[in-house]
PAVOSE-116788 format. One line per field, with one value per residue (C-alpha): residue number from 0; chain; x negated, y negated, z. Coordinates in nm, 4 decimals. Example, Ala and Ser with C-alpha at 12.3 -4.5 7.8 and 13.67 -1.06 7.14 Angstrom:
% residues 2
resi: [0/1]
chain: [A/A]
x: [-1.2300/-1.3670]
y: [0.4500/0.1060]
z: [0.7800/0.7140]
END
This chain:
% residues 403
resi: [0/1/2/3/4/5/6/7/8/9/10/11/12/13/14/15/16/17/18/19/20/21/22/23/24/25/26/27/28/29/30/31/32/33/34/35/36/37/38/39/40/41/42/43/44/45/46/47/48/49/50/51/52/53/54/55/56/57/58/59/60/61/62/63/64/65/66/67/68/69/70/71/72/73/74/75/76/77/78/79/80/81/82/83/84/85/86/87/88/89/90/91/92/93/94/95/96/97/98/99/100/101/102/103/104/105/106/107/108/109/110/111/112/113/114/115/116/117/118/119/120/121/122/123/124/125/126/127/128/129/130/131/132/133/134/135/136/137/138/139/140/141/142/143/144/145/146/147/148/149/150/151/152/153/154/155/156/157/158/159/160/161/162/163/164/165/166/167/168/169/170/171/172/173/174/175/176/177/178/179/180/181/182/183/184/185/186/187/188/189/190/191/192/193/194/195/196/197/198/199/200/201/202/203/204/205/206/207/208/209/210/211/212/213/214/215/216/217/218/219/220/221/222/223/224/225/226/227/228/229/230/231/232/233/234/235/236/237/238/239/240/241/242/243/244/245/246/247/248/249/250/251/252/253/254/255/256/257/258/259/260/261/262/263/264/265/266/267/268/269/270/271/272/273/274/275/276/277/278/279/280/281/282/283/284/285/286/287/288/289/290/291/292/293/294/295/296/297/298/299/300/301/302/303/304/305/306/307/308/309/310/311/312/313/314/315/316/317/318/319/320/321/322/323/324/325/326/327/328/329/330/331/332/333/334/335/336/337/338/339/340/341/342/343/344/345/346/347/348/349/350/351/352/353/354/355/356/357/358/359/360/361/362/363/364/365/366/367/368/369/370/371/372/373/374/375/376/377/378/379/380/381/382/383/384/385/386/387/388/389/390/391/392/393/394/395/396/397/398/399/400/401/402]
chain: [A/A/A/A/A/A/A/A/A/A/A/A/A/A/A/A/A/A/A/A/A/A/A/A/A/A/A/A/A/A/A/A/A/A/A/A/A/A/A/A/A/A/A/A/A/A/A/A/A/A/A/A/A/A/A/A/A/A/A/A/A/A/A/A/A/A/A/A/A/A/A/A/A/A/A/A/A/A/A/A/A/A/A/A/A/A/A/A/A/A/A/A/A/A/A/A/A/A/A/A/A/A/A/A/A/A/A/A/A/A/A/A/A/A/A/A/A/A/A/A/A/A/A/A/A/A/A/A/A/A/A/A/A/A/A/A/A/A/A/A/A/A/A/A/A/A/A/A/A/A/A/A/A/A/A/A/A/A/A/A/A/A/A/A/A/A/A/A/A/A/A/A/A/A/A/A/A/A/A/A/A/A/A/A/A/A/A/A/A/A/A/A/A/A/A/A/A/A/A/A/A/A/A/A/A/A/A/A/A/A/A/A/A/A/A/A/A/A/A/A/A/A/A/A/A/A/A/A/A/A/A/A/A/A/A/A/A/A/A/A/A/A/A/A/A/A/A/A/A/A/A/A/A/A/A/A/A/A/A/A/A/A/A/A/A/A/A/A/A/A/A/A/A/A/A/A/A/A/A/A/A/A/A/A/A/A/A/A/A/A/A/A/A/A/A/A/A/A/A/A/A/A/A/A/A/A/A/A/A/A/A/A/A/A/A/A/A/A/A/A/A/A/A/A/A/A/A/A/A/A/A/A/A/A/A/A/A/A/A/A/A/A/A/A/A/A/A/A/A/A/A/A/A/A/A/A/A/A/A/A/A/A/A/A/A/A/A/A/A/A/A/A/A/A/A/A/A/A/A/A/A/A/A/A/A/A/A/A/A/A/A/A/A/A/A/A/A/A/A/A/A/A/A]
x: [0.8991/1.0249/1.3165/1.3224/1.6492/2.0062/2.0188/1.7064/1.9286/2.2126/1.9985/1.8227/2.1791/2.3147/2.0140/2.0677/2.4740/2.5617/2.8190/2.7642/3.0407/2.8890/2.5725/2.7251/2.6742/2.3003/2.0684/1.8561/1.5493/1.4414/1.2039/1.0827/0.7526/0.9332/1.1684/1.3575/1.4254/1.2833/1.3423/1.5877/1.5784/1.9682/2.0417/2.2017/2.5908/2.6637/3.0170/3.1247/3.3975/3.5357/3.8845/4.0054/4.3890/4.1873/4.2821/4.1506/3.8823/3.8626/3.5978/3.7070/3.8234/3.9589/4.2707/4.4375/4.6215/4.2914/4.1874/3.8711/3.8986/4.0041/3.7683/3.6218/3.4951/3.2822/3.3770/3.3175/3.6696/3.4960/3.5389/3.7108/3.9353/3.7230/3.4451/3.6478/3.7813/3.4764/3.2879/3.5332/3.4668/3.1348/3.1765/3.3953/3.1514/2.8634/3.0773/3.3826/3.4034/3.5697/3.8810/4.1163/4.0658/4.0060/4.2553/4.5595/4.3872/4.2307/4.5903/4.7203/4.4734/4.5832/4.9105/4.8615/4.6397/4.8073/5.1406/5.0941/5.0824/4.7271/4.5591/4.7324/4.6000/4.2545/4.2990/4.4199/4.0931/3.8456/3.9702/3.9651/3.6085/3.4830/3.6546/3.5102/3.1869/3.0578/2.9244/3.1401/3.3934/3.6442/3.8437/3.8497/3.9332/4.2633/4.2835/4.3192/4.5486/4.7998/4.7599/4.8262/5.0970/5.2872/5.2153/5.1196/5.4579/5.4031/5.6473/5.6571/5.8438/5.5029/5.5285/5.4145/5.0165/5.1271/5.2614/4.9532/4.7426/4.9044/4.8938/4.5613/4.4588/4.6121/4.4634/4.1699/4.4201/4.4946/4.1040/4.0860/3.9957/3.7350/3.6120/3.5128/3.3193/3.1518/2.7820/2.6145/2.7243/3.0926/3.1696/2.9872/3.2020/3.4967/3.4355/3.4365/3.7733/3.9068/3.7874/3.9422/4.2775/4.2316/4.1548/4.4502/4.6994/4.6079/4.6481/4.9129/5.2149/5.5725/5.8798/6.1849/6.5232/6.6191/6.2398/6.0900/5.7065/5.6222/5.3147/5.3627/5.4503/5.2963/4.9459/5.0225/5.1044/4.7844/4.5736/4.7293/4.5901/4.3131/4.1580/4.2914/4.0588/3.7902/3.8141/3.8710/3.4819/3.3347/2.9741/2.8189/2.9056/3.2590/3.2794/3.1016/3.3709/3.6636/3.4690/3.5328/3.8858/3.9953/3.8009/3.9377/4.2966/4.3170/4.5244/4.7775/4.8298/4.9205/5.1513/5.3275/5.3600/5.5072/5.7394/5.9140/5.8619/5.5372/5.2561/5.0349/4.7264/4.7571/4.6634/4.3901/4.1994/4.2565/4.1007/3.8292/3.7409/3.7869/3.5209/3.2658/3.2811/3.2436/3.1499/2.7505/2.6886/2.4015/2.3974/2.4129/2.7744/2.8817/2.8098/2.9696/3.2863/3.3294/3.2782/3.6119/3.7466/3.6392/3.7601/4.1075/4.1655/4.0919/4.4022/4.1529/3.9568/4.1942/4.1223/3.8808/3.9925/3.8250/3.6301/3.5582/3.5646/3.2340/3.0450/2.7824/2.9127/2.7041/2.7390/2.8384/3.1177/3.2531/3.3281/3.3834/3.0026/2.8610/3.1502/2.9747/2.6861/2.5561/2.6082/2.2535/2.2515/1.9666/1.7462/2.0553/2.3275/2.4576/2.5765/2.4381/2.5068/2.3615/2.6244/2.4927/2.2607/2.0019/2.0112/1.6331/1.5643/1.6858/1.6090/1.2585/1.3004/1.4244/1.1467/0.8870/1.0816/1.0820/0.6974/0.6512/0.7968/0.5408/0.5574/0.9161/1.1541/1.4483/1.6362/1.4813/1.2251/0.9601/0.6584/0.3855/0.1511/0.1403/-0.1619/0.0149/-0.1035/0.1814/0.4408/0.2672/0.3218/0.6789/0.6970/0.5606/0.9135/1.2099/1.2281/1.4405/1.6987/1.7236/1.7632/2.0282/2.1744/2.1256/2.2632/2.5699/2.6249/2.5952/2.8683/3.0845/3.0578/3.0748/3.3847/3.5948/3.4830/3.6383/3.9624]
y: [9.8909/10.0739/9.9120/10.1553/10.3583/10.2566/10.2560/9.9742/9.7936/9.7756/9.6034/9.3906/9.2803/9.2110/8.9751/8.7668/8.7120/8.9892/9.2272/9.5749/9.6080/9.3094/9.5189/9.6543/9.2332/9.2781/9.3004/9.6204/9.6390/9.9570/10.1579/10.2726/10.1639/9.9590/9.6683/9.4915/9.1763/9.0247/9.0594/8.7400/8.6438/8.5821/8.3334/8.4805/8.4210/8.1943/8.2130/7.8276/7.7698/7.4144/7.4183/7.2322/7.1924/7.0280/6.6568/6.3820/6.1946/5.8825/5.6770/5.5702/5.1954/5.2425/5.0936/5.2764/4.9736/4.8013/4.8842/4.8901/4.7846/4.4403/4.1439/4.2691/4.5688/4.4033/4.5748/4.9620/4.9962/4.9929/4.6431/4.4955/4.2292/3.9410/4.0535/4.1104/3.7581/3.5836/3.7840/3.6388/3.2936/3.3120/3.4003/3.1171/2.8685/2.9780/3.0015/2.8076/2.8572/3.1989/3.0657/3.1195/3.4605/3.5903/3.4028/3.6274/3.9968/3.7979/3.7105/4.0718/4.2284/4.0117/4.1139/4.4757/4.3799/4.1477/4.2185/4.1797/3.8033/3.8524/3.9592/3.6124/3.4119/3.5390/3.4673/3.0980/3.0551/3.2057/2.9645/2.7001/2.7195/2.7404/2.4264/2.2187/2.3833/2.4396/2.1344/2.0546/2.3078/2.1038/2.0724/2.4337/2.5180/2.2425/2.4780/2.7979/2.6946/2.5710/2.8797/3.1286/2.9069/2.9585/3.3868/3.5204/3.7309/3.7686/3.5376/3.6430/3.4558/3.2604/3.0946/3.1475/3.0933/2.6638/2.6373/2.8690/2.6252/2.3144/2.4146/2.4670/2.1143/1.9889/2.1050/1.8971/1.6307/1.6040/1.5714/1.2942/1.0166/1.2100/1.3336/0.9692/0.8848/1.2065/1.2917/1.3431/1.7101/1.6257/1.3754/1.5568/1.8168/1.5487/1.4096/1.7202/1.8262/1.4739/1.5323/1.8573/1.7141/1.4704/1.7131/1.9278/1.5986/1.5511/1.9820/2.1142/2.1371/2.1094/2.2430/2.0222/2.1354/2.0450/2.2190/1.9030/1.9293/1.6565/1.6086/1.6941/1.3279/1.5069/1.5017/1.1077/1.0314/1.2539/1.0588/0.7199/0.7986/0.9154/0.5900/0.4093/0.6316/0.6057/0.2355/0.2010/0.3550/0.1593/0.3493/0.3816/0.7798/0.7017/0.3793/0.6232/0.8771/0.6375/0.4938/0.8363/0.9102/0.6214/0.6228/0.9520/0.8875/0.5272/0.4708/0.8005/0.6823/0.3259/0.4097/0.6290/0.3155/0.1272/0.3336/0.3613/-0.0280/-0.0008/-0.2489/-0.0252/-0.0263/-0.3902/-0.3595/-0.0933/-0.3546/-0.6338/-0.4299/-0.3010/-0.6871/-0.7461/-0.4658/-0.6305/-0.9536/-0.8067/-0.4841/-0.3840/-0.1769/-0.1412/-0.3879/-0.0866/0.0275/-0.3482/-0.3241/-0.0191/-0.1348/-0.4757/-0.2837/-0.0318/-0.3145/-0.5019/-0.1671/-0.1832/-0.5266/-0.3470/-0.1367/0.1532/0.1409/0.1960/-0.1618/-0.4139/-0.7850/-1.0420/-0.7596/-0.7502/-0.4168/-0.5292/-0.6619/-0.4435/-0.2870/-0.4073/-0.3936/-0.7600/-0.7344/-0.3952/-0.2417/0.0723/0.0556/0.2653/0.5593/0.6137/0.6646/1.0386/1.2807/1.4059/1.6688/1.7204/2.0321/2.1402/2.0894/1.7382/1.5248/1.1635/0.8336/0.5276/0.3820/0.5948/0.3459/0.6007/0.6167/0.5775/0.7986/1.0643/1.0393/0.9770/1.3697/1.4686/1.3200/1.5140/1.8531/1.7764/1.7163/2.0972/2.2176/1.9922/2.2302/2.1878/1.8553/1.7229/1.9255/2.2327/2.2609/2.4826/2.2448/2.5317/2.5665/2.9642/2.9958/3.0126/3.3748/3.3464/3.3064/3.5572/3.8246/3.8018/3.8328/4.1648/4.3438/4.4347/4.7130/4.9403/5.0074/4.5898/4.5670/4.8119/4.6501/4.2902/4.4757/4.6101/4.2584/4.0993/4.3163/4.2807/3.9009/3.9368/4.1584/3.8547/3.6197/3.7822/3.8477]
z: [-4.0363/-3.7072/-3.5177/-3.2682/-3.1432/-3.2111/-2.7794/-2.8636/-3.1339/-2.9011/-2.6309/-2.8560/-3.0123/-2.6509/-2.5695/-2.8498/-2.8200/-3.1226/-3.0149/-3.1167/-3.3549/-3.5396/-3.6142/-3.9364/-4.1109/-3.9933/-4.2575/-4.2070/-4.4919/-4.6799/-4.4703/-4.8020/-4.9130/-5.1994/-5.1033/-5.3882/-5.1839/-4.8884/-4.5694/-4.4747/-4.1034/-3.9578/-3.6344/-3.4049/-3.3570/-3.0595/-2.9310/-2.9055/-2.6574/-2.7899/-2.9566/-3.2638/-3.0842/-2.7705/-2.6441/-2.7703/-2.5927/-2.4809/-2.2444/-1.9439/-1.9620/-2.3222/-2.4638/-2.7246/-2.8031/-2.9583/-3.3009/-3.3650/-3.7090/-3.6049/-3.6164/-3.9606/-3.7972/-3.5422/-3.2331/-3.1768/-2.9990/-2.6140/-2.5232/-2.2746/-2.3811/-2.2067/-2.4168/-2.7252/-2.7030/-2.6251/-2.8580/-3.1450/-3.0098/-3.0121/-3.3973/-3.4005/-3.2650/-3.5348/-3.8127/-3.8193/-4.1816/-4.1545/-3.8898/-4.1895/-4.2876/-3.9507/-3.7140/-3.8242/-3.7828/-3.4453/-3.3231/-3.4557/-3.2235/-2.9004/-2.9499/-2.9164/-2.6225/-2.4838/-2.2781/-1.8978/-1.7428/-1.6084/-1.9682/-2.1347/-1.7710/-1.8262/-2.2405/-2.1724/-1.9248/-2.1891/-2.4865/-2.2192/-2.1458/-2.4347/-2.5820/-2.2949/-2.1898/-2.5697/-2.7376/-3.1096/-3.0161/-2.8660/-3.2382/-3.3509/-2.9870/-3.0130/-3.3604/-3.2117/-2.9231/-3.1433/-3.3596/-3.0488/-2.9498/-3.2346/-3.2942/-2.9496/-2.9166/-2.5150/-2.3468/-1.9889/-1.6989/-1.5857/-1.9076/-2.2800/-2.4214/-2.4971/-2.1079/-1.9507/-2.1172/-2.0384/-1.6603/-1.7170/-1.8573/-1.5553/-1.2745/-1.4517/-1.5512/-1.1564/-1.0417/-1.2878/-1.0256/-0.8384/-1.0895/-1.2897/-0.9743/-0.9024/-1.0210/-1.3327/-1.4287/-1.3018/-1.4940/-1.8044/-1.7613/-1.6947/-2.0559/-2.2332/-2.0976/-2.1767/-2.5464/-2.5642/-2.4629/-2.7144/-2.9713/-2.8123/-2.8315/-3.2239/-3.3423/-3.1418/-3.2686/-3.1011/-3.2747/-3.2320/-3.1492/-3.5496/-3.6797/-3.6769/-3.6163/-3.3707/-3.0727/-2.7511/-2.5454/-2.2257/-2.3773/-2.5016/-2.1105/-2.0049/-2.2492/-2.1396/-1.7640/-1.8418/-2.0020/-1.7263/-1.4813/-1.6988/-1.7332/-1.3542/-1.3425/-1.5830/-1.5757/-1.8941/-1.9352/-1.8736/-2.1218/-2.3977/-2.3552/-2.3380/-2.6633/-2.8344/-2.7548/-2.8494/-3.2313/-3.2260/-3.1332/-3.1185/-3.4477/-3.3518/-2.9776/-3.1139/-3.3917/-3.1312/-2.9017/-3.1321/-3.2175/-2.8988/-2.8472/-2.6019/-2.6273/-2.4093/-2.7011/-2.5948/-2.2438/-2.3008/-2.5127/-2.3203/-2.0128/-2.2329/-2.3016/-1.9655/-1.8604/-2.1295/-1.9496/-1.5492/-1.5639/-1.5059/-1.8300/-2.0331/-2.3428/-2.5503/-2.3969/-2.4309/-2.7806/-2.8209/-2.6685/-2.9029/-3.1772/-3.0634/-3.0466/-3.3521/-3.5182/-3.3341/-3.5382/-3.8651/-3.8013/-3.6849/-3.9822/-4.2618/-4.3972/-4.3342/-4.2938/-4.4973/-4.6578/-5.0276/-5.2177/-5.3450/-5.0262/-4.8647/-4.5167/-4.2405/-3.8467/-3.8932/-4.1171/-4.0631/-3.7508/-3.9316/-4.0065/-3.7380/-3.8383/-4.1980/-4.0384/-4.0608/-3.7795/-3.6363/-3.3823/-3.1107/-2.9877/-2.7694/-3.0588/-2.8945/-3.2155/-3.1776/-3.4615/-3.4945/-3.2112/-2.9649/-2.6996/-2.6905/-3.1115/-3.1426/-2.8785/-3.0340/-3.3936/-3.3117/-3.1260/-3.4427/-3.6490/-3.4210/-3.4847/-3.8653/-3.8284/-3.7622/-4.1064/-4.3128/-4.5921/-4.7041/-4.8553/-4.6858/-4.9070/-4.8698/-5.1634/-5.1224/-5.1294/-5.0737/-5.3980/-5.5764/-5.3948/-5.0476/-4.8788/-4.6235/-4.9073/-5.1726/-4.8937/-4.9056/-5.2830/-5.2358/-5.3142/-5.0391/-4.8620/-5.0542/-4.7674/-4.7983/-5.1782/-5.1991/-4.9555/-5.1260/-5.4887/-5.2856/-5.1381/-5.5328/-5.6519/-5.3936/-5.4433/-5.8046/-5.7955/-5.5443/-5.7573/-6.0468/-5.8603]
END
């Protein structure tokens, strides 16, 4: 096997990146007519010009002061912290489960994050629109504030997380009046800010000057107002939502009163009678409405008058009937009960979406026979990337359970 001149070598060294004094660690074979190994074929040396001691790199728009082993490593460390946060909310919304294991490492991360006025402004606004523009997360929303409120360290001169938010509240607080006589989607959106702050009024928690936990009396006042607006409008939309805030804070609102000598629970029934009797609402509403207040004389449900322990609850006699009725939610997540006026309605909706599973129980049972093709497919095995997986997932469980 000829290679040709060393002149050759030296060119053919230079052409693939080899200096010449590097020809010495190149394998030459045996020109003999016996070789004892094979010929092996070497790559050629590439001279790399990265360093080891160079800077290290970072995407433009990256924090170093997020972690990206927050949120139970969720987030790749690129996000920005609108999408951070409402990424975390979102997890919040589908699995409100996990808000005690993940709220500390959550509020952790946002203090790292958060230490200029604007980042706890924009913060404040996310929370806030979820709690009133996401359907059932109005209470862990009230949950959340109050935990922020109490560990966000940030305490600039625009006011801490509780103040940011309570400014916030009222710039809706202030539209109240407009808003209870504007259209459709206002006054939707109306409601679900005055169920927030109802929410808000029963979860967040005020230190007293002597460490006494108490509620903040703002939020009482706010509440106060707001049934009188939504009274003062008595449409059917705005009865239904005065309906809830007061079976959801009715009893709190008038222990309060009567503590500092206040009949006001008083004059909020007697107008709610009053709007019964004159008002042009459906007969639904108006049943609705003597039934809040059928529930008001019961003490708010924590006992029933002239009813024995061993009596059947009906509509009739109880006027905590309707409230141990099940919660049923429509296509677009909406909970509806049996004191909704559009009850029927509904559950006949969700009697037609049941209809489509015909092959399963109430409960879940599998009602297909052995025979099934569709189900003997999936009882083909996993895919083995999927059972270890599964067997990883098994231990794991198996090993917390044990601790």
């Amino acid at each position: 096997m000829d290679l040709g001149s060393h002149s050759t070598l030296n060119e053919h060294l230079q052409q693939t990146g080899v200096s010449s004094g590097s020809q010495d660690k190149v394998p030459v074979p045996d020109s003999g007519p016996e070789m004892d190994e094979p010929c092996v074929a070497v790559a050629p040396v590439v001279t790399s010009k990265l360093s080891a001691k160079a800077p290290e790199f970072y995407p433009s728009g990256y924090s170093q002061n997020f972690t990206d082993s927050s949120f139970d490593d969720r987030c790749d460390g690129y996000m920005t912290l609108a999408e951070y946060v409402q990424d975390f909310l979102n997890h919040l919304t589908e699995q409100p489960g996990c808000f005690e294991t993940e709220i500390e490492q959550f509020a952790e991360t946002l203090n790292g994050w958060v230490t200029a006025d604007e980042a706890l402004q924009e913060l404040v606004e996310l929370v806030y629109q979820q709690a009133t523009s996401v359907p059932n997360f109005s209470y862990m929303g009230a949950r959340l504030c109050n935990y922020l409120s109490h560990h966000l360290t940030i305490n600039p001169q625009s006011g801490n997380f509780r103040q940011l938010l309570l400014q916030r509240c009222r710039t809706e607080y202030e539209n109240r009046d407009e808003a209870t006589k504007g259209d459709e989607a206002t006054r939707k959106q109306f409601h679900a800010f005055v169920l927030f702050l109802a929410e808000l009024y029963l979860n967040l928690e005020i230190k007293g000057t002597k460490g006494q936990v108490t509620r903040a009396d703002i939020l009482q006042e706010g509440l106060r107002e707001l049934l009188n607006a939504l009274l003062s409008n008595p449409v059917d939309s705005n009865l239904i939502c005065a309906v809830k805030l007061l079976k959801l804070t009715g009893s709190v609102l008038e222990d309060t009163w009567k503590e500092k000598g206040k009949n006001d629970m008083e004059e909020v029934i007697q107008r709610i009678e009053n709007v019964v009797l004159d008002a042009n609402c459906s007969r639904d509403v108006k049943h609705m409405l003597l039934k809040l207040v059928e529930l008001r004389s019961s003490n708010w449900g924590r006992y029933v008058h002239g009813t024995s322990p061993h009596t059947e609850a009906t509509p009739e006699n109880d006027p905590n009937y309707f409230m141990n009725e099940p919660t049923f939610y429509t296509s677009d997540g909406v909970p509806f009960t049996a004191a909704d006026p559009d009850y029927q309605e509904k559950y006949q909706e969700l009697l037609e979406r049941e209809d489509f599973f015909p092959d399963y129980e109430e409960n879940g049972t599998d009602l297909a026979g052995p025979g099934d093709p569709y189900f003997d497919d999936l009882d083909d095995g996993m895919d083995p990337e999927i059972e270890e997986a599964y067997e990883k997932f098994c231990l794991e469980s198996e090993h917390k359970r044990k601790q």
